[in-house]
C-alpha positions as CSV (number, residue, x, y, z in Angstrom):
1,X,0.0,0.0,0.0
2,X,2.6,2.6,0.4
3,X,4.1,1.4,-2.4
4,X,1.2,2.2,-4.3
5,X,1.1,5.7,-2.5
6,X,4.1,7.1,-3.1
7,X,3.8,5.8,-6.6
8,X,0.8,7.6,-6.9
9,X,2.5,10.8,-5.3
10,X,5.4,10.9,-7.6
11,X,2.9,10.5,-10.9
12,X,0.7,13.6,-9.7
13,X,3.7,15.8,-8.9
14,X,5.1,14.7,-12.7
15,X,1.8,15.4,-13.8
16,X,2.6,19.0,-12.3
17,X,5.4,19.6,-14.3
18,X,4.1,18.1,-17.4
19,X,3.2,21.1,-20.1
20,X,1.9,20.9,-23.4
21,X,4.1,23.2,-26.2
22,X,0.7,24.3,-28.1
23,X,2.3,27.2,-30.1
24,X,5.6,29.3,-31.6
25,X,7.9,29.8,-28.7
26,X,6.0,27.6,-26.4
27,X,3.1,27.8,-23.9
28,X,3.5,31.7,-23.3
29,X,5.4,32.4,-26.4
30,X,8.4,32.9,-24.4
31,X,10.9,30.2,-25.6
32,X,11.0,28.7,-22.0
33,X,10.6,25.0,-21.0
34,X,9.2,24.9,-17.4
35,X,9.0,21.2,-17.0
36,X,11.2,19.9,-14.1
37,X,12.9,16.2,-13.7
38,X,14.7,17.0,-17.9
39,X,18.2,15.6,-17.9
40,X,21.2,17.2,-16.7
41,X,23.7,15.3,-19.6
42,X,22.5,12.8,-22.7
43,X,23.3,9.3,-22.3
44,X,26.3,8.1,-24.3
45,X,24.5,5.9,-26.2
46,X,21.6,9.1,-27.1
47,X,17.9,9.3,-25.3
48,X,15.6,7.3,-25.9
49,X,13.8,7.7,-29.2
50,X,10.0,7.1,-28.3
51,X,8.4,7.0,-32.3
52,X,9.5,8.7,-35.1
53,X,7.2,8.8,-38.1
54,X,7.6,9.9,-42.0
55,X,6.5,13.4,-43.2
56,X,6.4,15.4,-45.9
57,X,8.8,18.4,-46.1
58,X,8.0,21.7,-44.4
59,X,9.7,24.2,-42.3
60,X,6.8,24.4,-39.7
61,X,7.6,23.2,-36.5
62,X,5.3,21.1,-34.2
63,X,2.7,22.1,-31.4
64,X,1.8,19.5,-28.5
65,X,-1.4,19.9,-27.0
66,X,-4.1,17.4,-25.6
67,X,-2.6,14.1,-26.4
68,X,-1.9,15.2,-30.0
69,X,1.2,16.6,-31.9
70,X,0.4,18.9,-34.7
71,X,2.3,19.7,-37.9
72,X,2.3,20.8,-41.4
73,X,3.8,19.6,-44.7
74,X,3.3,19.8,-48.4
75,X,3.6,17.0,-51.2
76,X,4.6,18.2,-54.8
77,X,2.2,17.1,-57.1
78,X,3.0,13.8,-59.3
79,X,5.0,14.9,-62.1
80,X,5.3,18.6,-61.3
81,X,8.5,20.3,-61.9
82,X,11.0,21.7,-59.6
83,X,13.9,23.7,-59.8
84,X,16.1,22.4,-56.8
85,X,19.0,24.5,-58.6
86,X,17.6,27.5,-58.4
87,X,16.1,28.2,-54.7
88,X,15.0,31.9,-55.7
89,X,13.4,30.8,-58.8
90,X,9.4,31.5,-58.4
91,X,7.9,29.6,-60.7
92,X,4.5,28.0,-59.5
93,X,4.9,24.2,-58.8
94,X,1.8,22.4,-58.4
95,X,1.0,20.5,-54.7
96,X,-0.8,20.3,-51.7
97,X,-0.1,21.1,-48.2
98,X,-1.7,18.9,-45.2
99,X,-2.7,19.2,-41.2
100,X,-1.4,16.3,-39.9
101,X,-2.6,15.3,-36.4
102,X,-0.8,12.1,-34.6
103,X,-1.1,10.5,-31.0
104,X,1.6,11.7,-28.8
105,X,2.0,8.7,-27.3
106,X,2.5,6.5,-30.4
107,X,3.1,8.8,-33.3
108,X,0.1,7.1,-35.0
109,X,-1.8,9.6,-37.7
110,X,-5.1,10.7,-36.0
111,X,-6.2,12.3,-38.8
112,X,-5.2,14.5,-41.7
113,X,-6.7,17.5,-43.5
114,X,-4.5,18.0,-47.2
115,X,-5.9,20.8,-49.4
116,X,-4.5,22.4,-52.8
117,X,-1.7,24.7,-52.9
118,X,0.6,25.8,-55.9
119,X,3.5,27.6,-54.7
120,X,5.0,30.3,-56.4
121,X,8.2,31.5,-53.6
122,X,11.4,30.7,-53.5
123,X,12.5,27.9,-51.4
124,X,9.3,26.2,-51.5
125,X,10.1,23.2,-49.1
126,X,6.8,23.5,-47.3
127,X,4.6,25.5,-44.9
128,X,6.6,27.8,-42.0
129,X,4.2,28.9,-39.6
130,X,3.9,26.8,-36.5
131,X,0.2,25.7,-35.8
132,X,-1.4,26.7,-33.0
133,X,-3.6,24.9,-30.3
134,X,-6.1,26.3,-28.0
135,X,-10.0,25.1,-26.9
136,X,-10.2,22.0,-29.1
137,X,-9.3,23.7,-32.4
138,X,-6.0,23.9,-34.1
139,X,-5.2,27.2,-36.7
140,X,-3.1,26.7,-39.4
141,X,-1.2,29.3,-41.4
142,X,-0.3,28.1,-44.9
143,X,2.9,29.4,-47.1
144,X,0.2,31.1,-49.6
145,X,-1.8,32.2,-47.1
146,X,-4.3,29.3,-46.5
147,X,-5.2,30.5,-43.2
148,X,-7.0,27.3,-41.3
149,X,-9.7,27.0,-38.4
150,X,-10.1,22.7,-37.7
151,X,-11.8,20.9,-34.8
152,X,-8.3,19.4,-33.3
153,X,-9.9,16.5,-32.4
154,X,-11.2,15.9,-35.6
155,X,-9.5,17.3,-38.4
156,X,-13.2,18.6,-39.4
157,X,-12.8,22.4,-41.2
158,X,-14.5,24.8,-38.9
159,X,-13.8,28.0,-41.5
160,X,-10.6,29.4,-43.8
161,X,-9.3,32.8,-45.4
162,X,-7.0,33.0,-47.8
163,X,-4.7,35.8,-47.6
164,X,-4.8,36.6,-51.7
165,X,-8.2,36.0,-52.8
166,X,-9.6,38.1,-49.5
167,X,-7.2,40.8,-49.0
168,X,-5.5,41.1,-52.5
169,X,-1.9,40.4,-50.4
170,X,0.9,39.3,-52.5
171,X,2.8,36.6,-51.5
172,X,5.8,37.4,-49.9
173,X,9.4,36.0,-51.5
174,X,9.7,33.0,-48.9
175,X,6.6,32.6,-48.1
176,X,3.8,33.9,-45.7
177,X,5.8,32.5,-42.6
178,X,4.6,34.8,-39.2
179,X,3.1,32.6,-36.7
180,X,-0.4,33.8,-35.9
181,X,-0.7,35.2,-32.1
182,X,-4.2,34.3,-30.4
183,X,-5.4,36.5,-27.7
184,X,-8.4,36.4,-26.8
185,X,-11.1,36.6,-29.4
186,X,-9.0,37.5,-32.1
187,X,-6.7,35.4,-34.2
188,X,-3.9,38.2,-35.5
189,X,-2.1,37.3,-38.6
190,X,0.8,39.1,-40.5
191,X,-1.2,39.7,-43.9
192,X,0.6,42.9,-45.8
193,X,-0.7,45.2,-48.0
194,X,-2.6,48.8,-47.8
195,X,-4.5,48.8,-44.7
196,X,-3.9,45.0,-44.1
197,X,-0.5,44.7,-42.5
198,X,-2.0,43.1,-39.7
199,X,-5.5,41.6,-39.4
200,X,-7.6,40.1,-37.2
201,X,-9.7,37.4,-37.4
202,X,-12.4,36.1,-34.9
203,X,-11.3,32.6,-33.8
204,X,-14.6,30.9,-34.0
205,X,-15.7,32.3,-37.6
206,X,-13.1,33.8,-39.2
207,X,-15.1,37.4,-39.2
208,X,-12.7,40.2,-39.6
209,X,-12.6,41.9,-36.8
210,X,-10.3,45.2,-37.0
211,X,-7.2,45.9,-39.7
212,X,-4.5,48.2,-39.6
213,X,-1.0,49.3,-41.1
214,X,0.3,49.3,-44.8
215,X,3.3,47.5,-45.8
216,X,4.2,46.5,-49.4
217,X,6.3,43.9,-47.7
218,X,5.1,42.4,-44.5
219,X,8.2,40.3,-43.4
220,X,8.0,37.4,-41.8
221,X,7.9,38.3,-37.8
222,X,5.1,37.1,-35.8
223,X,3.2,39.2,-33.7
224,X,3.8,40.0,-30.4
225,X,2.1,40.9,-26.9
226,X,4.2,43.3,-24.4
227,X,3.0,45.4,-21.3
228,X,4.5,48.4,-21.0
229,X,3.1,51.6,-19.6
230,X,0.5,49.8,-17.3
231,X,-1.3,48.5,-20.9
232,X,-0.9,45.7,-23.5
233,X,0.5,46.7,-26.4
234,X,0.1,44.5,-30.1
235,X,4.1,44.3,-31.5
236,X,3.8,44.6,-35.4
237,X,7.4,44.5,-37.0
238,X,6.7,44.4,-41.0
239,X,9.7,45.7,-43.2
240,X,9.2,48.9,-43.0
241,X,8.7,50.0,-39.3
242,X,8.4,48.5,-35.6
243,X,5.0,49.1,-34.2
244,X,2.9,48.9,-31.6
245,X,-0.9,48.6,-31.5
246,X,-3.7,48.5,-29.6
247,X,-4.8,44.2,-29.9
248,X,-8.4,45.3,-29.0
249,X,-8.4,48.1,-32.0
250,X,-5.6,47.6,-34.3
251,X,-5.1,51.1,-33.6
252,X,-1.6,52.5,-34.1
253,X,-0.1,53.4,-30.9
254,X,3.6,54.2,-31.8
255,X,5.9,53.2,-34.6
256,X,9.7,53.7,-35.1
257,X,10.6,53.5,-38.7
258,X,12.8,50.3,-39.0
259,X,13.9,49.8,-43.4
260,X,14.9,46.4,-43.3
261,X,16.6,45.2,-46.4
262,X,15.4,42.3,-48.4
263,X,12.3,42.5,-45.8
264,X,14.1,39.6,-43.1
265,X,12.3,41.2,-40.4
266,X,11.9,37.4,-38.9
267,X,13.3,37.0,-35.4
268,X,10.4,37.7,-33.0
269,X,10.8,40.4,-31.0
270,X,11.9,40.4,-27.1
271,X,11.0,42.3,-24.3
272,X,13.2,42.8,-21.4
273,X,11.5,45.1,-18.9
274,X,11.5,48.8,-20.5
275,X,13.7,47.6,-23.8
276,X,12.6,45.7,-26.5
277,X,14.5,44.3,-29.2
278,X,14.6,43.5,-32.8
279,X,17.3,41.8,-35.1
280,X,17.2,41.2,-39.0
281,X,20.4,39.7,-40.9
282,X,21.9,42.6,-42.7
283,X,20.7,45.5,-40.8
284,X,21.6,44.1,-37.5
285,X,20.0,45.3,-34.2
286,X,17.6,47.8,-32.9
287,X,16.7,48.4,-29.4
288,X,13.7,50.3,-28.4
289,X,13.2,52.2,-25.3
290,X,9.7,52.0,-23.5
291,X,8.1,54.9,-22.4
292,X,6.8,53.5,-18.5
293,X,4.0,57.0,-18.6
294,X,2.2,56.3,-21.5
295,X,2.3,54.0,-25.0
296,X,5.3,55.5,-27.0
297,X,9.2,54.3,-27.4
298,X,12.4,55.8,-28.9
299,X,15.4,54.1,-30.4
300,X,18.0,53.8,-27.7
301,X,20.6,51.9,-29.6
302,X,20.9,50.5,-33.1
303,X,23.7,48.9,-35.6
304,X,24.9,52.2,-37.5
305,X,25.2,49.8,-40.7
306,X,23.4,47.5,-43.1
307,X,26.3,45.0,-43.2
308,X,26.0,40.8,-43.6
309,X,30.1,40.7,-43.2
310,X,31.6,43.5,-40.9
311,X,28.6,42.9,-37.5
312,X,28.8,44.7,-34.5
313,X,25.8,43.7,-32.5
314,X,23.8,41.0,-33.4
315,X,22.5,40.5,-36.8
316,X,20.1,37.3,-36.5
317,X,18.4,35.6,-39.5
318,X,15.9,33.4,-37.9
319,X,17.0,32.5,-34.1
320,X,14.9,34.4,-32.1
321,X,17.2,36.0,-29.5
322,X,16.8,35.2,-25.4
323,X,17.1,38.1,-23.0
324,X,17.7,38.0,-19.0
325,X,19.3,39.8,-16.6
326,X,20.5,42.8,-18.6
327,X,21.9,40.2,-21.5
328,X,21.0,39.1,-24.9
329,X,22.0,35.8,-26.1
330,X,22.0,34.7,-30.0
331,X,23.0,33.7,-32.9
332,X,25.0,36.1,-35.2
333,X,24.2,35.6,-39.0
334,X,27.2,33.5,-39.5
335,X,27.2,31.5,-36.9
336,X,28.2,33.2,-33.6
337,X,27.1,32.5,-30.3
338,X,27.4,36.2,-28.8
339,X,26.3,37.9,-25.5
340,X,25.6,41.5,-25.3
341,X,24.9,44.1,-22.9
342,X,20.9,44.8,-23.4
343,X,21.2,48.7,-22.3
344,X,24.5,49.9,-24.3
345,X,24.8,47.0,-27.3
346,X,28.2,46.2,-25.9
347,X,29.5,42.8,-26.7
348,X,30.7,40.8,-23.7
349,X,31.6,37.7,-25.6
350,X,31.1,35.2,-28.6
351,X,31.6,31.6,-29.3
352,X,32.1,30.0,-32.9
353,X,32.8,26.3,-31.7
354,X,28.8,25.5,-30.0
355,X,26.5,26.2,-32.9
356,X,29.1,25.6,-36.4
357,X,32.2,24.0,-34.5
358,X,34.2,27.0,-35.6
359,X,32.7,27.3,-39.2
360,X,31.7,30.6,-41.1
361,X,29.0,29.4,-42.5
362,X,26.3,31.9,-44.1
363,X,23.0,32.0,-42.5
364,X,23.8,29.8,-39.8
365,X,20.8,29.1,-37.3
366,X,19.9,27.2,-34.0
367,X,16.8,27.8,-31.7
368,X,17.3,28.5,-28.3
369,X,15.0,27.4,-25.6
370,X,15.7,28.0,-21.7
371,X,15.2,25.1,-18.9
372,X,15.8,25.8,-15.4
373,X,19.2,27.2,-15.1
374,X,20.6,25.9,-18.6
375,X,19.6,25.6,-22.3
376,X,18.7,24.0,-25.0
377,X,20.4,25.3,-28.1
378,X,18.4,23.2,-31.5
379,X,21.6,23.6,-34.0
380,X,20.9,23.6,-37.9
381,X,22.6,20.6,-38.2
382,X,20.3,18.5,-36.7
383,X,22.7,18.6,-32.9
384,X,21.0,19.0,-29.6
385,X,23.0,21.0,-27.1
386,X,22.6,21.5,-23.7
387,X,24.5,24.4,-22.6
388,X,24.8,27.3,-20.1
389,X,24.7,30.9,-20.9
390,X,25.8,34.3,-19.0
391,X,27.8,37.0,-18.8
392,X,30.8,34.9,-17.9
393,X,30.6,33.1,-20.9
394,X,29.0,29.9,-22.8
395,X,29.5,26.1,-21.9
396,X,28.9,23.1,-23.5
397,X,27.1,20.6,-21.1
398,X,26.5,17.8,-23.5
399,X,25.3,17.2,-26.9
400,X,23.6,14.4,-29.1
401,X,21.9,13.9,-32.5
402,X,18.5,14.8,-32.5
403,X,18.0,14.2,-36.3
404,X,19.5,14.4,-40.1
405,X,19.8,17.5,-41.8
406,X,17.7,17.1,-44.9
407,X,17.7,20.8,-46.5
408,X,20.5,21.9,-48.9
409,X,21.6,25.2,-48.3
410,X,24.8,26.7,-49.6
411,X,26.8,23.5,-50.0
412,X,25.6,22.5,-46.6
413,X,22.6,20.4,-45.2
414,X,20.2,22.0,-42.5
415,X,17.2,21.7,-40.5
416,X,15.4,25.0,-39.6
417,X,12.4,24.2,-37.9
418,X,11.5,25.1,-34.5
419,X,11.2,21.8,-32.2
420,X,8.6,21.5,-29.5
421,X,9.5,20.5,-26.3
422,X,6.8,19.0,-24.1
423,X,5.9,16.3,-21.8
424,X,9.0,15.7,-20.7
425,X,10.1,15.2,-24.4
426,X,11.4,17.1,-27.6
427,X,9.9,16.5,-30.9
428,X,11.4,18.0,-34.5
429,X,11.2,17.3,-37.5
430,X,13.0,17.8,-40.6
431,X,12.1,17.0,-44.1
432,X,11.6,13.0,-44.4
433,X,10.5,12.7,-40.5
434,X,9.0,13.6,-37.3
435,X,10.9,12.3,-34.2
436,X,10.1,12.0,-30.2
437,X,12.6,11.8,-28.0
438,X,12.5,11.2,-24.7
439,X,14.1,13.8,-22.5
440,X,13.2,12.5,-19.1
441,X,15.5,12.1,-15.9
């Protein structure tokens, strides 16, 4: 019997720590995995795979909610043509993209929604935006701007918009790729054009139900929720300027003109108390200074130049930077682990051994996600890395391989898709499969 009851005791307190990943960035959109009991080192012999399962290619990573694992791919239609020599070339290739649902637990397919979509982008490996999870339905934002409600448990279409045919937007050169932000009500979705930079959508029917901003390029950036001056405040950053908004309006509250060369606003942005920061690959950094009386914000520091060589501050292609205790930690666009001072821009250090074991290699990428008192740095080719990060510098705790690098970029093979990490486990996925891996102590 006590047997029984401490068994019992230890399964409710894992229960406590156990948290679904049911979004971009994570339960609060945050890039933090609160889950306690995660290993402090990987075996020598790797964790435990639980199920991996084939996919289709995509650059969408995974949500994890209820049970279910969510994710996104596209098949090329039989016989279509592609130019795999020629990633900028936009020529419209005939295919589909799908909603794939599977058990967490098994990896078995639950269901599957697939619908039609010829892509005319470059790189056009597959949906980007992660899907997101919340009261039994699952959104779905597709690289032409199939924008999906469906009954998660399901797969059953509750309603769609499509980006083109409703708002006249153009697609953009990768791809519409910003992860939609729910709050509340509203679904907001990066959509671009005059008036319809940002929209937002009711999540039950799809109604419009505000738009605001013109931008003849959106970008790629998701939006964002801050508090600053005792309100919330909607974080638009399109191509053309950093915003903010107010999410119950759309109305503009403040904007700090931001031209970001070849439109790579794509990092999201983070907040760390009164700053807020952006970072783009050839324009480099911009910090923002919140006013703390009312909705407004100045530029306190920025990179003086547009540069992809000669980088001063941090000049971040896709990895979303991390920010604590007056530090930003990313990754450069080549490949460099660096650490800066959040309030001057300062470096403190930088690493090119962790993420590209001391290459230069050009648009270099890992995600980084925070656990306890370390992290989990998700390296482009395919690596797993637990590492600490501060002022005093970076170390490697232990690494393993998480999966195969599948996408050819530059010479090189990469994965750039966001895992989830939930349950006590990480799942990713490149372009063949979706793996589970158990993380557990």
């Amino acid at each position: 019997m006590k047997t029984l009851l401490a068994l019992g005791t230890l399964l409710a307190v894992t229960s406590l720590h156990a948290e679904d990943w049911p979004q971009w960035l994570g339960p609060r959109r945050d890039s933090v995995w609160r889950e306690k009991g995660i290993v402090e080192k990987f075996p020598e012999d790797g964790p435990k795979v639980s199920w991996r399962v084939p996919v289709n290619a995509g650059f969408s990573g995974p949500a994890v909610a209820g049970g279910r694992v969510f994710v996104t791919d596209r098949q090329v239609a039989k016989g279509a043509k592609v130019n795999e020599d020629d990633p900028f070339d936009r020529s419209v290739v005939a295919g589909t993209e799908r909603v794939l649902c599977l058990d967490e637990a098994t990896g078995q397919t639950r269901w599957q929604h697939e619908y039609d979509a010829a892509y005319g982008m470059s790189y056009n490996t597959g949906p980007r935006a992660t899907p997101l999870v919340s009261g039994g339905r699952v959104f779905t934002l597709g690289a032409e701007g199939h924008l999906l409600c469906l009954e998660a448990a399901t797969g059953k279409v509750v309603w769609t918009r499509q980006f083109k045919k409703d708002f006249g937007a153009k697609t953009p050169l990768w791809g519409f790729a910003a992860h939609p932000l729910l709050d509340g009500d509203k679904l907001i979705c990066l959509v671009g054009g005059n008036g319809t930079a940002v929209v937002a959508f009711h999540k039950d029917t799809g109604k419009e139900l505000w738009r605001s901003l013109s931008a003849k390029d959106p970008g790629y950036c998701a939006p964002t929720i801050i508090e600053a001056a005792g309100r919330r405040q909607l974080i638009i950053w399109h191509a053309e300027s950093l915003n903010a908004l107010d999410p119950e309006t759309g109305k503009p509250l403040w904007s700090i003109p931001s031209k970001i060369r070849q439109a790579v606003s794509i990092a999201t942005p983070r907040q760390l108390g009164d700053l807020l920061l952006v970072t783009s690959f050839y324009n480099g950094s911009l910090m923002a200074k919140l006013d703390g009386q009312k909705p407004a914000a100045e530029t306190l520091w920025a990179t003086p130049k547009i540069s992809e060589k000669d980088t001063t501050h941090l000049n971040a292609l896709m990895t979303t930077p991390f920010l604590e205790a007056g530090h930003i930690y990313g990754v450069c666009n080549h490949g460099q682990l660096r650490c800066l001072e959040a309030a001057t821009g300062r470096r403190v250090w930088e690493d090119r051994t962790i993420i590209t074991k001391g290459e230069e290699l050009e648009c270099a990428n890992a995600f980084i996600v925070k656990n306890g008192d370390r992290f989990f740095l998700c390296a482009e080719n395919g690596d797993l890395i637990i590492a600490t990060l501060s002022p005093a510098g970076p170390k490697e705790i232990s690494r393993t391989k998480l999966l195969a690098p599948t996408l050819s970029y530059q010479g090189r093979d990469v994965v750039w898709s966001h895992p989830a990490f939930a349950n006590g486990h990480v799942i990713a996925r490149n372009d063949k499969e979706l793996v589970c891996v158990d993380l557990r102590k």
